[in-house]
C-alpha positions in Angstrom: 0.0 -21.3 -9.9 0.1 -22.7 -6.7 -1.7 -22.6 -3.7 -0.8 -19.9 -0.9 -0.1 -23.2 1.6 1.9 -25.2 -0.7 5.5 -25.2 0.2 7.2 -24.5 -2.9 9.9 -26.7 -4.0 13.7 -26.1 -4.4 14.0 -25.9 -8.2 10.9 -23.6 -8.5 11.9 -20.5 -10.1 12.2 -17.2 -8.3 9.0 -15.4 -10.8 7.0 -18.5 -9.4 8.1 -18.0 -6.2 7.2 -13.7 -6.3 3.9 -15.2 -8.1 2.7 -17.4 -4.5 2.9 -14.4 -2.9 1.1 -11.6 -4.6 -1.4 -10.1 -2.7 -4.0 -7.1 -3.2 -2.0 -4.0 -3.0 -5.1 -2.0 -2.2 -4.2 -0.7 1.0 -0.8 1.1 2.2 0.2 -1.6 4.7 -0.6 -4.5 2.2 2.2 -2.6 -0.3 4.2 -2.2 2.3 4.1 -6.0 3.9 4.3 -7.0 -0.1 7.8 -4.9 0.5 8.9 -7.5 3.3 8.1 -10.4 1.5 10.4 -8.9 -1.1 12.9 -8.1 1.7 13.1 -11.6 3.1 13.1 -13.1 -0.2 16.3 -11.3 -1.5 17.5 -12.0 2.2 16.7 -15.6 2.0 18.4 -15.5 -1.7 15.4 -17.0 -3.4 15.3 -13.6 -5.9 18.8 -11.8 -7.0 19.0 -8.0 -5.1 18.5 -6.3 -8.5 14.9 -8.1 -9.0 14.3 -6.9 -5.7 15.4 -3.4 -5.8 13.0 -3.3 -9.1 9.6 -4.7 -6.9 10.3 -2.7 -4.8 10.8 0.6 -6.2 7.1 0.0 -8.0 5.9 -1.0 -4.9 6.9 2.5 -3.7 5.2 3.8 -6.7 2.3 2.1 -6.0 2.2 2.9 -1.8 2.8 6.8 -2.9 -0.1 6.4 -5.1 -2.1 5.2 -2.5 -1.1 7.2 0.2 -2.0 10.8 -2.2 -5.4 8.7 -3.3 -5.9 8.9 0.7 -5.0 12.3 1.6 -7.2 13.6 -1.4 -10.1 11.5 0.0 -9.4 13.5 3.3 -8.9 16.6 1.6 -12.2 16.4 0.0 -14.3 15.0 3.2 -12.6 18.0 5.0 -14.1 20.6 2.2 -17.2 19.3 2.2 -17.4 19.7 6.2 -16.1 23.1 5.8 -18.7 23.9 3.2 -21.4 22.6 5.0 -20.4 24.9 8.1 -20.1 28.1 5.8 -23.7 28.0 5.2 -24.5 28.3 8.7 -24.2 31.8 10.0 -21.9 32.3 12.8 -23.4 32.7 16.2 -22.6 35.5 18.7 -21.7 34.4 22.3 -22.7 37.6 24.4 -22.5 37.8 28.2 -25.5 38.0 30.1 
């Protein structure tokens, strides 16, 4: 494989090419910015538009998935919270 600085040559093929530039897809915006490399590589016609459309309908998959893994992280911090509030009696606010 080659290095992430190595200019790839002209008769390197287009799986080599996607292979350079695979990156963690940990995070929402790294999917997504793997998404514009796909973009610009279809654009720059270095992989055929049906290769692309197929990256990047599992890179979809794989943002969606990230994007419910996050909401359920927030769900449960914000349960938690709530819990932790229900054990502590209200208190009454009474003029004078």
């Amino acid at each position: 494989m080659q290095e992430p600085d190595e200019t790839p040559k002209e008769d390197t093929p287009p799986e080599v090419l996607l292979q350079s530039r695979i990156s963690r897809l940990d995070t929402v915006t790294r999917a997504r910015r793997e998404m514009v490399k796909v973009y610009r590589a279809v654009k720059l016609g270095e992989i055929p538009s049906a290769e692309g459309s197929r990256l990047v309908y599992m890179l979809t998959a794989i943002q969606k998935a990230l994007e419910f893994e996050l909401i359920e992280q927030r769900v449960d911090r914000l349960e938690r919270a709530v819990q932790g509030r229900a054990l502590t009696p209200p208190r009454l606010m009474l003029d004078g």
